[in-house]
C-alpha positions in Angstrom: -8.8 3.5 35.4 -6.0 1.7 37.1 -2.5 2.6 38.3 0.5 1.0 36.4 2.8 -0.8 38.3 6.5 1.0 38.3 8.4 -0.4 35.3 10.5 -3.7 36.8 11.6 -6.0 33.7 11.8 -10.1 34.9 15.4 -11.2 33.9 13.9 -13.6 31.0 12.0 -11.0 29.2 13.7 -9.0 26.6 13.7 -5.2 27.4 12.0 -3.4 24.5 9.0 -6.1 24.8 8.7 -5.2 28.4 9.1 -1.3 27.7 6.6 -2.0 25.2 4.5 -3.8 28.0 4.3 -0.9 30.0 3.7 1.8 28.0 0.9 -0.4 26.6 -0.4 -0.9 30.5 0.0 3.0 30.5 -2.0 3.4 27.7 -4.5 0.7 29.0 -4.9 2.3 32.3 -6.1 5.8 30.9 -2.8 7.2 31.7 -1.9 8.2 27.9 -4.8 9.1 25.7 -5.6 8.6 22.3 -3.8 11.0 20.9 -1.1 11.9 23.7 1.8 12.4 22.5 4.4 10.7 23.9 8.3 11.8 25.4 10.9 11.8 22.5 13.0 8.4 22.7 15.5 10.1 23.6 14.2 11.3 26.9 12.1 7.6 27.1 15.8 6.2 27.2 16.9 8.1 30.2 13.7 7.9 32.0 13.9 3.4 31.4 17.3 3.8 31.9 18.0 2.1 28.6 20.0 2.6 25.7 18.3 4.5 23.2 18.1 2.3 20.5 16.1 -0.3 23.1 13.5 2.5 23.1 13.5 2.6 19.5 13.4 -1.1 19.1 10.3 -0.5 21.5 8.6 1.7 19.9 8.7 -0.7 16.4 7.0 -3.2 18.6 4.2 -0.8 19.8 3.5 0.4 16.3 3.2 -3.3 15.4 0.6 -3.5 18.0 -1.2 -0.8 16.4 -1.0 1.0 19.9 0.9 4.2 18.7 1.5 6.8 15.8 4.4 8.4 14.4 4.2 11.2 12.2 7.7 12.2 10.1 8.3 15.7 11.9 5.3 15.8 14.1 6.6 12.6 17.0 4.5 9.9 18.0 1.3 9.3 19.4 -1.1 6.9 21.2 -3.0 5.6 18.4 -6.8 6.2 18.7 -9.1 3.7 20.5 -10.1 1.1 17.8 -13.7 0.1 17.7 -14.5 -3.5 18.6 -15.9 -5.1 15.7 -18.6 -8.0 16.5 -18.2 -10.7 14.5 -20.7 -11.4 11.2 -22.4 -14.4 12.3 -22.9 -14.6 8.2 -19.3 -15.3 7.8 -17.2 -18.2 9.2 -13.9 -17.9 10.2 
């Protein structure tokens, strides 16, 4: 388990990809667990220093990804590890 870098966005990248970026290094690293729930966008805002709806926007991306959880009323989670599947060699692609 590695340490993730501090969060430094390159000037051609937009924002809520690269906040996205990190918290997915976090989660790759170890640092949040399947099933860690994460800060409340809100506080995720201050603590990127970005406007809250950059967090939000963020947040869209990682569920995309399949990397996190949110449950109406409950808040958000890191999505649990998904097994690898091996490929049928039956079935072509």
């Amino acid at each position: 388990m590695g340490e993730v870098a501090e969060f430094r966005p390159q000037g051609h990248e937009l924002l809520y990809v690269a906040i996205a970026d990190h918290i997915t290094a976090r989660i790759d690293a170890g640092e949040l667990k399947p099933g860690a729930r994460l800060a409340p966008e809100r506080d995720l805002a201050v603590e990127y220093g970005v406007a809250y709806l950059t967090v939000r926007r963020a947040m869209v991306e990682l569920r995309e990804r399949g990397r996190i959880l949110t449950v109406h009323g409950k808040g958000t989670f890191v999505a649990p590890d998904q097994p690898r599947q091996t490929p049928d060699p039956r079935r072509s692609p």
